[in-house]
N, C-alpha and C positions, 0 to 999 in steps of 0.2 A: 290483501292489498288495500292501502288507504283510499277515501274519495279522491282525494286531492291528485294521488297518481292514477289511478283510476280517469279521474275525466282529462286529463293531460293528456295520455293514451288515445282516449276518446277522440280527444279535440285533430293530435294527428293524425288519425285513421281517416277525421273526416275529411281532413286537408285533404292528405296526401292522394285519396281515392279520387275526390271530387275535381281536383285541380291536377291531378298527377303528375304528383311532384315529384322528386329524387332524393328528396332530402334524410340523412340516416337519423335513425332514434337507438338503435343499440350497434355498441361497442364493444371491442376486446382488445385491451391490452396486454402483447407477449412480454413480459414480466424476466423471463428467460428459457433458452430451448435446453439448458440442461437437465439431464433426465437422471435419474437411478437403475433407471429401467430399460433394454431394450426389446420392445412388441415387435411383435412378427406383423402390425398391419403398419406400424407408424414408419415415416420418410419424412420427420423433421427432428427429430431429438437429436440434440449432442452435436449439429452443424458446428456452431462455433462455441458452446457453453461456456457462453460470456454469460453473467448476473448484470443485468442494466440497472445503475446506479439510480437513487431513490430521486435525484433533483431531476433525472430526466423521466421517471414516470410518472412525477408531480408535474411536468409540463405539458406530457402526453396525456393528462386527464385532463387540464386545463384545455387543453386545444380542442379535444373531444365533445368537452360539458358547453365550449361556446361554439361549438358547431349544430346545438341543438340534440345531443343524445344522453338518454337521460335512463338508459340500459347499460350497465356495464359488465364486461368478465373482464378476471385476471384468468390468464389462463399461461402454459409452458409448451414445452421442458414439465418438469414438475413444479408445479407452484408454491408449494411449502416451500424448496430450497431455497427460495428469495431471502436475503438477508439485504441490508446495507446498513453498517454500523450497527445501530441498535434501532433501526426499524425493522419490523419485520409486516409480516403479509398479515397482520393483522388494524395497524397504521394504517397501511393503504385500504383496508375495506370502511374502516374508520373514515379519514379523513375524505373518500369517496362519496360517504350519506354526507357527511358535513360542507364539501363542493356542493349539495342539490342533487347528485344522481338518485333519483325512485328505487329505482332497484337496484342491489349490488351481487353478483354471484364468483365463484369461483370452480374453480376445475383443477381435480387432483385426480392420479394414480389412489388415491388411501393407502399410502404405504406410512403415511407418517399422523401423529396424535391428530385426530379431528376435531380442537380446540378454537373454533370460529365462529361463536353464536352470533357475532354481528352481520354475518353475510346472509342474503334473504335467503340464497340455498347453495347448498355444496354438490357439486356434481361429479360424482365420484364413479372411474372407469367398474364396473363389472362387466366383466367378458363372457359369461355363461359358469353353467352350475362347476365345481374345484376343476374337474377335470381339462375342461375346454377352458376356462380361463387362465388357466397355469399353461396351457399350450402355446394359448395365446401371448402371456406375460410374465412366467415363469413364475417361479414358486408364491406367489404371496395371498394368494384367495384365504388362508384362515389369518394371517395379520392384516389383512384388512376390515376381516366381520370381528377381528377383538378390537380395533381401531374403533370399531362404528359401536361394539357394545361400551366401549369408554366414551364415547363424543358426547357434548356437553349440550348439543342442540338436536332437536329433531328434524332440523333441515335439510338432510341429506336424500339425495334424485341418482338415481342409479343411473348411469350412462355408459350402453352399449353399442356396440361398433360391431352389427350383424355382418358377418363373413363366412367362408367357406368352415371354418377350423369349428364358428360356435352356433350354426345356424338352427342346429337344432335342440337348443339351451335355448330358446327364448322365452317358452312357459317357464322354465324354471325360474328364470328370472325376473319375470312378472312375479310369480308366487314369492321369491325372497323379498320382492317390494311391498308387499302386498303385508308381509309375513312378520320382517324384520324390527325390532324397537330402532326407534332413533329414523328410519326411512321413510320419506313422506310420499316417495314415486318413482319412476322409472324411464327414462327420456330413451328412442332406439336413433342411431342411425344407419344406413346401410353404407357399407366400406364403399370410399370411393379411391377407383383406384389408381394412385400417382404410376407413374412406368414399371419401379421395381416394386410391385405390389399387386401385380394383374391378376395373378392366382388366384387371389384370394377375393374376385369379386360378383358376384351373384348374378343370375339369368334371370328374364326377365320372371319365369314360372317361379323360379326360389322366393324371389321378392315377395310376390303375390304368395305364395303357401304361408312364407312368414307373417305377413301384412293378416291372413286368416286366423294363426295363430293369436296374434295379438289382438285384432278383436274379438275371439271369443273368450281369451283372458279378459278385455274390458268388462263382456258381460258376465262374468263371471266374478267382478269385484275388485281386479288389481288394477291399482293405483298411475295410470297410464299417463303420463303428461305431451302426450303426443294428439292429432287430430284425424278420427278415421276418414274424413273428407278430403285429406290428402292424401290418403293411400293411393286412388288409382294414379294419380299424376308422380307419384315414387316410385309405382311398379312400371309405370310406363316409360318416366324420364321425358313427361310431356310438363315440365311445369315451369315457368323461365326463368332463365337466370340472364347474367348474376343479381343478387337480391341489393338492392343502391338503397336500402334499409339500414345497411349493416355493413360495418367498417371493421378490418383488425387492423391495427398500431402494432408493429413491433421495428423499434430502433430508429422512430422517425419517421419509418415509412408506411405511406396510409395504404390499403387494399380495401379497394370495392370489392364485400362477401367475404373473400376470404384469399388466405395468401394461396392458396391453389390456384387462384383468376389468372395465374400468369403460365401455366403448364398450356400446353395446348392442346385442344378438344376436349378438357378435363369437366369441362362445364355440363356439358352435354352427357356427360356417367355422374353429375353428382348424385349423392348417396343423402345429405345431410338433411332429414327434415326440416328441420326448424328454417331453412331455404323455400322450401316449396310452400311451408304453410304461411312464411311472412310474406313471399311474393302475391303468393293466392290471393290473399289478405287484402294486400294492398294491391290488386288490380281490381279489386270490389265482388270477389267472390262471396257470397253471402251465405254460404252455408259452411263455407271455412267461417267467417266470420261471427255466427253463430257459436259454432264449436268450439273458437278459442274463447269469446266469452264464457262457456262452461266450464271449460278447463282451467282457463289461468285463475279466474277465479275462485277456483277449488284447492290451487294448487301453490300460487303466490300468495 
């Protein structure tokens, strides 16, 4: 991470802790919900698989970056699929540094060429060691590790969606982070579960076995880009939402957190780290705050 973003971070941490503010710093814009693919945990792919045309997510960035957010994802649907005329998802990570956004990241399936060195990291679905991942997402676990041994950058963050199907693949997938060329780390979250998805969502004891796994993979060397300081507040589901940090844009329409804020009682199962450690965060936890000091540093 440069200084320059680096104290910018800085500067709103100290705001927003000190004055407690609302104000968001990372965004995601939905790019489109068409998918290639359909997972046995996902209940948003293929809704309307509409491609949202490039002048409207060149406004949605703009609206974003003068709202003060200076974090971005493109995320889907699958994101590779974005086309409009002859821009592609590479334009938009492009002309995103060039708006001012500090960080730029994206979120794919890897089912398609992982040709994106400009985005600071690619965060790409693994669901657990071939087996449990292909249960999860059907056949594609070896085209996506030839995917990732052709990728042109070594930014790629393994990002798992711990569930009933792959809950107990999560050493292993610390170890292919850990293990892999081209993989810089491993991001988990725990399934959160929209209505047609309940099956598939963890007690609070699974959390906690998994949350054990995973740090003793930390000490053990793999590449973790998560915070063990917010593990109990994940296994408990005591940490607040929703996170007024963080914004998704899709089609216009803005969501405080995340488009789930609108299910009801959804908030209260969420699953998603990166919730719990930025609320932490910013309600002045100071040993969350420590921790992502080491990590993101390590890691961005």
């Amino acid at each position: 991470m440069k200084l320059s973003a680096f104290l910018h971070f800085a500067a709103f941490g100290i705001k927003t802790i000190l004055f407690r503010k609302k104000e968001p710093i990372l965004g995601t814009i939905i790019v489109t919900d068409r998918c290639n693919l359909h997972c046995k945990h996902c209940s948003v792919n293929n809704i309307t698989s509409v491609i949202y045309p490039y002048a409207q997510i060149r406004r949605e960035m703009e609206t974003l970056y003068h709202q003060g957010i200076r974090i971005l994802f493109f995320c889907g649907g699958e994101t590779f699929l974005w086309q409009d005329g002859d821009k592609t998802l590479r334009d938009l990570v492009r002309e995103a540094k060039e708006m001012g956004f500090l960080i730029v990241n994206v979120v794919t399936n890897g089912t398609y060429p992982l040709d994106l060195p400009e985005a600071d990291l690619i965060l790409l679905s693994l669901d657990g060691d071939r087996a449990r991942h292909n249960a999860v997402r059907g056949d594609t676990y070896d085209l996506i590790f030839e995917n990732i041994r052709h990728a042109t950058a070594d930014n790629i963050c393994f990002y798992m969606a711990i569930n009933q199907i792959n809950r107990d693949a999560v050493a292993e997938v610390c170890r292919l982070a850990r293990d892999t060329e081209n993989v810089r780390a491993v991001s988990f979250n725990f399934h959160t579960p929209y209505p047609d998805t309940r099956d598939l969502a963890l007690s609070r004891e699974e959390k906690a076995a998994c949350c054990d796994v995973i740090t003793r993979m930390m000490k053990e060397g793999a590449p973790v880009f998560n915070l063990k300081s917010a593990f109990p507040y994940l296994i408990n589901n005591t940490f607040p939402t929703p996170c007024h940090q963080c914004v998704v844009m899709e089609n216009g329409v803005l969501s405080t957190c995340g488009r789930c804020i609108d299910v009801p009682g959804l908030c209260k199962e969420c699953g998603y780290f990166f919730v719990a450690e930025y609320t932490l965060l910013f309600r002045g936890n100071l040993r969350v705050l420590f921790d992502m000091l080491k990590t993101y540093l390590k890691y961005i």
